[in-house]
C-alpha positions as CSV (number, residue, x, y, z in Angstrom):
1,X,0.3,0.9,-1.1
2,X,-3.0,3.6,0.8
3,X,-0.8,5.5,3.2
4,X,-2.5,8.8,1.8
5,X,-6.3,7.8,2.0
6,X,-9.0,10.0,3.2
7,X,-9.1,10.1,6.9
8,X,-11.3,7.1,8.1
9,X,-9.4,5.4,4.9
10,X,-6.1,5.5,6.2
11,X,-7.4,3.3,9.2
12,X,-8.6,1.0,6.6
13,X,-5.1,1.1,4.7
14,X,-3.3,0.4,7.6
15,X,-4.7,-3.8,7.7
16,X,-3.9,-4.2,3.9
17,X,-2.1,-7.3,3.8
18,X,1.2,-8.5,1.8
19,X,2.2,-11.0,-0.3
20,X,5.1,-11.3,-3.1
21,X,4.8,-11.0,-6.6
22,X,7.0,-11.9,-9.3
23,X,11.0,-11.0,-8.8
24,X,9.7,-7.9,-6.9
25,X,8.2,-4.6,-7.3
26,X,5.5,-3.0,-5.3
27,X,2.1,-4.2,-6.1
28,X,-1.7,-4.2,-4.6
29,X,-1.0,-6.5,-2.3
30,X,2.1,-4.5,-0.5
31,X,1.9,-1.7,2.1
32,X,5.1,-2.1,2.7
33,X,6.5,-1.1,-0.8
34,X,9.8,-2.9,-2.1
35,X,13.4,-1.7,-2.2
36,X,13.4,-3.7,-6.0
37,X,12.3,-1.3,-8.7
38,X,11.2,-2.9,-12.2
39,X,14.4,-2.4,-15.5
40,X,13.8,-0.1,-17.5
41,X,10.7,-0.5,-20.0
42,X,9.3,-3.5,-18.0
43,X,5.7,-2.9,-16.6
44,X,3.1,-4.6,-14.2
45,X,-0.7,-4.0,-13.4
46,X,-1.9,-5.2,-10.2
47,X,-5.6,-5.9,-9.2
48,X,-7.3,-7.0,-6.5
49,X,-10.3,-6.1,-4.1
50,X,-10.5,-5.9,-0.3
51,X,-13.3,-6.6,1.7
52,X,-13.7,-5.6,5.6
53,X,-15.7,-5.8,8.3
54,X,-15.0,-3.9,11.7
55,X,-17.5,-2.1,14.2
56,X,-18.6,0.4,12.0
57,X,-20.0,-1.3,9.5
58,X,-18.9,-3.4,6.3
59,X,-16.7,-1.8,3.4
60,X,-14.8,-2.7,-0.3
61,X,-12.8,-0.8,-3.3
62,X,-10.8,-1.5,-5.6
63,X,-7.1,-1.7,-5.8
64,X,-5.4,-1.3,-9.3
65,X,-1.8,-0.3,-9.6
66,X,0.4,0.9,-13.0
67,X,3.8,0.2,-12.7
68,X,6.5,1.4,-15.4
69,X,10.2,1.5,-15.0
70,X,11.5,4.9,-16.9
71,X,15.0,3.7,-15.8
72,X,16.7,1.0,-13.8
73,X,16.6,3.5,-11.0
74,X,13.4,5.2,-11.6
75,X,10.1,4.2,-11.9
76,X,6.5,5.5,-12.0
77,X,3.8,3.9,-10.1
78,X,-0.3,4.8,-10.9
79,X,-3.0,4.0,-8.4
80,X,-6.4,4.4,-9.0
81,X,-9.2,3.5,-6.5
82,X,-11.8,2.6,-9.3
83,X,-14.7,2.2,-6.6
84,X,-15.6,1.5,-3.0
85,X,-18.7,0.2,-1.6
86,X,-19.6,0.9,2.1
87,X,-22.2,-0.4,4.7
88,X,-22.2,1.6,7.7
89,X,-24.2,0.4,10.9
90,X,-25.4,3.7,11.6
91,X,-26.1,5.1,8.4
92,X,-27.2,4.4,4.3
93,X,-25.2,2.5,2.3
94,X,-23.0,4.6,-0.7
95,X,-20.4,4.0,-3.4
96,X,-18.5,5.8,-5.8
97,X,-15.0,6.3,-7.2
98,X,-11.8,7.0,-5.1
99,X,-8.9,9.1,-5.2
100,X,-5.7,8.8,-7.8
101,X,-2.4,8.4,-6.2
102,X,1.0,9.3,-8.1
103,X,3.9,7.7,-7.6
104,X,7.3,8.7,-8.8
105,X,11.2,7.0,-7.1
106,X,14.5,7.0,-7.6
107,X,17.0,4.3,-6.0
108,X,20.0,6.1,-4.8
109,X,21.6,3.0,-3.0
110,X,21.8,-0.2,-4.6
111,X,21.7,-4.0,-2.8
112,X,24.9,-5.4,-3.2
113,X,25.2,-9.2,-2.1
114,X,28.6,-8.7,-0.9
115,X,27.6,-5.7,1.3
116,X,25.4,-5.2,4.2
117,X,24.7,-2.1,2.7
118,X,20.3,-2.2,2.1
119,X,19.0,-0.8,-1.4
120,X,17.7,3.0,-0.4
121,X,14.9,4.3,-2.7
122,X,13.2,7.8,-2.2
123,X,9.3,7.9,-2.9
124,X,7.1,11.3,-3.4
125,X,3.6,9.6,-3.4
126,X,0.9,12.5,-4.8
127,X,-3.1,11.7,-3.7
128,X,-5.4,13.8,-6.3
129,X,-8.8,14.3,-5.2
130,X,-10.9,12.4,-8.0
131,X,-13.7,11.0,-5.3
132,X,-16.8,13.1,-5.7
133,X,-18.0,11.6,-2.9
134,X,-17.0,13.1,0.8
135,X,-17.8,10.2,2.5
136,X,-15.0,8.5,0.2
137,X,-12.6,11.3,-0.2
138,X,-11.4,14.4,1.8
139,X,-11.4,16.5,-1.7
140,X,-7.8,17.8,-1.2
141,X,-4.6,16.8,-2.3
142,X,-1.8,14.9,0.1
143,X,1.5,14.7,-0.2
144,X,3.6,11.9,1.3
145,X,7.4,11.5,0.9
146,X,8.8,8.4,1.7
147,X,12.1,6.3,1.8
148,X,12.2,2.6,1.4
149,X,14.8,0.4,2.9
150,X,15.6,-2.9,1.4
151,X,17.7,-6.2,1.9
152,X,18.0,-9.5,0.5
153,X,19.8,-12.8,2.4
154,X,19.4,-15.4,0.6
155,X,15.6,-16.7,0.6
156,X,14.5,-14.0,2.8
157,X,13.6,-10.5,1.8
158,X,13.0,-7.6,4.4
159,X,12.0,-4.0,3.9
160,X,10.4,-0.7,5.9
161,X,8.9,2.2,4.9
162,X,9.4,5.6,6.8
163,X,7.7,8.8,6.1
164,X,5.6,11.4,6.7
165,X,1.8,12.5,4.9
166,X,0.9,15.8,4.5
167,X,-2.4,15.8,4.4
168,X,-5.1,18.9,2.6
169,X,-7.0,20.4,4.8
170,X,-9.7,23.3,4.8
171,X,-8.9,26.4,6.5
172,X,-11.0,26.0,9.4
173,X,-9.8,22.5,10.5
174,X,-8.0,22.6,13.6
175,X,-7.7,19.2,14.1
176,X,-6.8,16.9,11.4
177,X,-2.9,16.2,11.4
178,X,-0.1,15.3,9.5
179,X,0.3,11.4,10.6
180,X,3.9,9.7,10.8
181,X,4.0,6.4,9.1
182,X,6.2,3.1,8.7
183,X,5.5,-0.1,8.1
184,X,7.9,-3.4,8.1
185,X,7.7,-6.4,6.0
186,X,9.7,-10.0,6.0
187,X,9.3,-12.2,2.9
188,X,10.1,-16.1,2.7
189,X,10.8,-17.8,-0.7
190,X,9.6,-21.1,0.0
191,X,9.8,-22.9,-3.7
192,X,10.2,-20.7,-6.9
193,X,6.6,-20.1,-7.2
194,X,5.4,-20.2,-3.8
195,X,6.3,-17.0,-0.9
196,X,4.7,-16.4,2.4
197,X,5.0,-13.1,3.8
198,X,4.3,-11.0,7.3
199,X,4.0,-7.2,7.9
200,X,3.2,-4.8,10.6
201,X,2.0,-1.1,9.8
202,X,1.3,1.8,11.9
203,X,0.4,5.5,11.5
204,X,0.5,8.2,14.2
205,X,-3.3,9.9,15.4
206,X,-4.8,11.7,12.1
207,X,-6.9,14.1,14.2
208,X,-7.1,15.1,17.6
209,X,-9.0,13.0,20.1
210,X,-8.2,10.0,17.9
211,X,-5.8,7.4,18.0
212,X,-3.0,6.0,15.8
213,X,-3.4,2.2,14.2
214,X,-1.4,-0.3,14.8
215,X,-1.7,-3.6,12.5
216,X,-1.0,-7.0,11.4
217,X,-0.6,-9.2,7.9
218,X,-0.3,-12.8,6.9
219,X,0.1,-13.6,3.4
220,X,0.5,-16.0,0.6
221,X,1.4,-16.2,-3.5
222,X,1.7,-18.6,-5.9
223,X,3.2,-18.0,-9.8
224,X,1.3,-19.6,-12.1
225,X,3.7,-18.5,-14.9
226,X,6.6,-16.5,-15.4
227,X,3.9,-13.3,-15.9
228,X,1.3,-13.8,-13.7
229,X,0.4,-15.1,-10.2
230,X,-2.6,-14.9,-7.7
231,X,-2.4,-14.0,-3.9
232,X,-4.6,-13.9,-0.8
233,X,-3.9,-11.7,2.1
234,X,-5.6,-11.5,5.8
235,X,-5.3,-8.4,8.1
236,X,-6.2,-7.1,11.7
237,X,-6.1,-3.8,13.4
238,X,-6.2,-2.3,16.7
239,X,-9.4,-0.5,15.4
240,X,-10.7,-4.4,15.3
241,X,-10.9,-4.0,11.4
242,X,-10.7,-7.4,10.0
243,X,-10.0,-7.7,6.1
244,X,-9.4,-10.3,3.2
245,X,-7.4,-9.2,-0.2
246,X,-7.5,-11.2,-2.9
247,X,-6.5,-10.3,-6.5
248,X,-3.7,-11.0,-9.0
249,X,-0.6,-9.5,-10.7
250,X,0.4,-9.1,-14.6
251,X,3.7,-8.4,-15.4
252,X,5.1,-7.2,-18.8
């Protein structure tokens, strides 16, 4: 999920799409991260690329997730933005490798099915500065606490995500802000294999003079086997970023 991006990246972020993968834990296609935590010793790596194209220019990274379940309440998730590609109208072209974010929750609520009662999971997401690259990375760390709400009826599946980044900044920025975030997703089991899914995402301004995003998903998966499935995911935001995610899941 890219809540704690570089600046212009968290603009990116905010399209990335959704879809549903295996009986559910977060993975590359998910903003909106999952109330559903992996058992304990069970793992799953997630890949997938996402290409956009707004009024700035064209962009792509990389989007690989390691996901390990310490307990049946706690997991760790890994993130690493291998590498982005960029075309910006008004300048040259670059690439290099992202940032690492860090992962660690803890479910302190279970779902129950005979309770209205949502699953409550507290997040602590950690960005480390890894990009070389300035135009890819701010070179500070971020910090974003979370908590993720979750509840299951029947073949539908809704969650939200509430928190706030803290982002690294240099001494003599004035501007750049911590941003409010929360995203919402709905998720519809149509067959065992198939699921179609909708989100909406939003952040609050990251700087002065700017604006917050507001954005849209539409998504679809299919499981091709018990460990591994494909998805394909569309986005728009109110920065008139459009995007396309493809990429697939391995569970273990």
């Amino acid at each position: 999920m890219r809540s704690i991006l570089p600046h212009f990246r968290l603009l990116a972020a905010s399209c990335i799409a959704l879809a549903f993968a295996l009986p559910l834990r977060a993975d590359t296609v998910l903003e909106t991260e999952t109330a559903e935590l992996g058992a304990k010793g069970t793992g799953l790596v997630s890949n997938s690329v996402q290409f956009e194209k707004g009024r700035d220019g064209k962009t792509a990274f990389t989007l690989t997730q390691f996901e390990y379940g310490i307990t049946d309440r706690c997991e760790i998730l890994i993130e690493p933005f291998f590498h982005e590609w960029s075309r910006p109208k008004d300048g040259p072209s670059f690439h290099g490798m992202g940032d690492i974010e860090i992962t660690p929750s803890y479910m302190i609520v279970l779902d129950k099915k005979e309770s209205w009662v949502p699953a409550i999971v507290l997040a602590f997401k950690v960005k480390v500065p890894t990009a070389r690259n300035p135009d890819i990375g701010s070179g500070r760390w971020d910090y974003y606490p979370y908590v993720i709400v979750g509840k299951k009826f029947g073949d539908w599946i809704l969650n939200a995500n509430f928190g706030v980044n803290f982002v690294g900044r240099a001494k003599d920025d004035a501007t750049t802000r911590n941003q409010f975030i929360y995203d919402f997703s709905v998720e519809r089991v149509i067959t065992e294999n198939w699921s179609l899914f909708a989100e909406v995402f939003a952040n609050s301004k990251p700087a002065e003079g700017e604006k917050g995003t507001f954005s849209g998903a539409l998504a679809t998966e299919y499981k091709f086997t018990k460990m591994f499935n494909a998805f394909v995911s569309v986005g728009y935001d109110t920065d008139h970023l459009f995007n396309v995610r493809p990429g697939f899941n391995f569970e273990f």
